[in-house]
N, C-alpha and C positions, 0 to 999 in steps of 0.2 A: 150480273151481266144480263142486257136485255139480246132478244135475239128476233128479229122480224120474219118469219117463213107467208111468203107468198105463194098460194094454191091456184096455178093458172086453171080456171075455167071449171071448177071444184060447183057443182052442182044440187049434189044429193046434200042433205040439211043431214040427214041421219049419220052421213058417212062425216061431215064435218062434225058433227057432235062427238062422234066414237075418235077421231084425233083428238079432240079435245080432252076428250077423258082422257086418252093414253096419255097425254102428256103430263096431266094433273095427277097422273100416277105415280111419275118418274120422280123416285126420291131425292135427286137433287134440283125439282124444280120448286120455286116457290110461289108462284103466278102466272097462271093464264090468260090471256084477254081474248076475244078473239069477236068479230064479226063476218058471220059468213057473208054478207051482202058484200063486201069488200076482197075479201076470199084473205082476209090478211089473219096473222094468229102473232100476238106477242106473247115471248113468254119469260119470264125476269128465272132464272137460272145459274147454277154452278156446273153446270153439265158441260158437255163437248156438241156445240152448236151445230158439229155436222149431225152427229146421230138421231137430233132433235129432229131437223128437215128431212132425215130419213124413215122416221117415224111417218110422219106427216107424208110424205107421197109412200108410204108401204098403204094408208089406209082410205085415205080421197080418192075418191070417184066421181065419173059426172054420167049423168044420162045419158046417151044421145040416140036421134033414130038412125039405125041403120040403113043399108041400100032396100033392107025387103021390107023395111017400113015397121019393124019393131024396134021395139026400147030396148037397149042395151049398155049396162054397168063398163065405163070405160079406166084406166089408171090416168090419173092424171097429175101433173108434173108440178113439184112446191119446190124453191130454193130459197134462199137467204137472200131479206131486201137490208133496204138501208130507211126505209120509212112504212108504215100503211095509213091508211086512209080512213077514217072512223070517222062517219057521217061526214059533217063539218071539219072536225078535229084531224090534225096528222101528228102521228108519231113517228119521231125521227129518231134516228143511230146517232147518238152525240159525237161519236167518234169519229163520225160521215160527213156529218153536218159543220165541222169544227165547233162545233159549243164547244163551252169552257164551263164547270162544275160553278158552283156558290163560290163567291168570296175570290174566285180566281181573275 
């Protein structure tokens, strides 16, 4: 199963990297993709899709300035898409989209 987690407004590169690892961690996953410019993360999976997006906003952050005019590490919010967006390329939810597999 693939599973599309969208990182709204996911800024820090570091804190996307360390999602990334956690997820390539998780033993029933068997694929990552992920491009932070897009803030999107596929991950091809036998797992339970929610705990996955849970992962993912436990460890995304974004920068932002504050009112006193420092940087500050903020939580920020990932749910389940039905596509993301890779340069040029989009990857869609077959299921979403109504595709139909090979040969059908």
């Amino acid at each position: 199963m693939e599973t599309y987690i969208e990182l709204e407004n996911a800024n820090c590169t570091r804190c996307h990297n360390r999602v990334v690892a956690a997820l390539r961690a998780r033993p029933r996953v068997a694929k990552v993709r992920a491009d932070f410019s897009a803030g999107c993360i596929v991950v091809e999976h036998d797992d339970d899709a929610a705990e996955l997006v849970g992962v993912a906003e436990a460890m995304a952050r974004a920068v932002v300035v504050a009112s006193n005019g420092e940087r500050v590490m903020v939580a920020v919010e990932a749910h389940q898409a039905h596509e993301c967006h890779f340069g040029a390329r989009v990857a869609r939810d077959a299921a979403a989209s109504g595709a139909r597999g090979p040969g059908r």
